[in-house]
Every structure is written in C-alpha cells, then in structure tokens.
N, C-alpha and C positions, 0 to 999 in steps of 0.2 A: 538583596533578599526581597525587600516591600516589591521592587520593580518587578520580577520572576515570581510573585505573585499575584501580582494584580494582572499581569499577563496569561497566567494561569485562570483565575477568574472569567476573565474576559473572554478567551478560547473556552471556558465550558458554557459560558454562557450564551454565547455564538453559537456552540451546537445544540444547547438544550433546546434555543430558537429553532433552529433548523428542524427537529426533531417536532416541536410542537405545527412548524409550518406544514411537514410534510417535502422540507425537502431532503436529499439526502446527504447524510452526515459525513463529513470528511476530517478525518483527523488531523488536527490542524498542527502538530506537532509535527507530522512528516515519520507518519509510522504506524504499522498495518494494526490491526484489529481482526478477531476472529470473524467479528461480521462483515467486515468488507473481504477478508478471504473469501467469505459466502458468496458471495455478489459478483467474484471475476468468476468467468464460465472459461471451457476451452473454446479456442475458435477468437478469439475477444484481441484485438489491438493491441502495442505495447503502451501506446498513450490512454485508450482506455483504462489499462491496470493501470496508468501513474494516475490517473484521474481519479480513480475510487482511491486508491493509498492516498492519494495527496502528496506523493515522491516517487522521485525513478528509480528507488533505494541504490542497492550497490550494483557495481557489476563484478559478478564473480566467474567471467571467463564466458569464452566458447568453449562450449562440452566437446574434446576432440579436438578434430581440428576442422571442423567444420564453419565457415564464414559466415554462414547464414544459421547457424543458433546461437541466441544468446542466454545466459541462465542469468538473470538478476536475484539478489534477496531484500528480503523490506522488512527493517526491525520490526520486533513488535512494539507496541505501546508497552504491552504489561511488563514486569522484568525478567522473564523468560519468553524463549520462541522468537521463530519469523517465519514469514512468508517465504519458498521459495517458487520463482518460476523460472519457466522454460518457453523459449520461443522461438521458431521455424519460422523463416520469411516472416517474419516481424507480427506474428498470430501465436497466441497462447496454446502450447501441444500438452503441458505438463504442469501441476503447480503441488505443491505439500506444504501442508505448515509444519513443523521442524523444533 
C-alpha cells in the first residue's frame, strides 16, 4: 500500500512538473484522458496516438475483414470511458470517446 502510493505521488508530481515546464503531459499510468483524446487529430500515426496515451492500449480487432484497419481502445484514467480509435494503413480515420 505505502509503495502504490508513493508511486502514485511520484507520477503526479512528474506531471505537475511537466505541466509547470510546459512540456506535454503524458499519463503515466498507461491510460487516456479527455485531454490527450483532444490532441490526437485524424490523419495522426498509430505511434503518435501511443505517444500522447502513453500506451498502445488494446487491440480490439480488424473492423471486417479488412488487414489493413485496425481499431484499438485506450482505458480511460477516470473510472468510466475510453478512447476508441480506428486506423487505415496505420493513419488515424476514426476516434470516439465511449
């Protein structure tokens, strides 16, 4: 418990840095936030999306049976919701938060 807290600490206070620096915030847990949903655009990488999330979250299939889409989703932090997206030759076509 002390250890899952002071790890918790530690991760907020990482980002509150970051935030105070000016650089951009990445959830250090490995799980979306409405403001990094903000920040992926369409058109945008699939390593870019893991870059803002901070995770490649799940893979939840190719839509169809098409090879070249994949749909991933990315918990959310809070304890409802997630990110979903969708990607064409490995480029964001789709995203909903859920």
């Amino acid at each position: 418990m002390i250890r899952s807290t002071t790890a918790s600490v530690l991760a907020l206070g990482a980002m509150s840095m970051a935030l105070l620096v000016g650089a951009p915030a990445v959830a250090a847990s490995g799980c979306a936030t409405k403001v990094e949903f903000a920040r992926i655009k369409v058109g945008m990488t699939q390593p870019q999306v893991t870059k803002i999330f901070g995770t490649k979250g799940i893979d939840a299939g190719e839509e169809g049976n098409a090879a070249n889409v994949v749909h991933r989703v990315y918990p959310a932090c809070s304890s409802s919701g997630a990110a979903e997206a969708f990607f064409v030759d490995g480029r964001l076509t789709r995203k909903y938060w859920i």
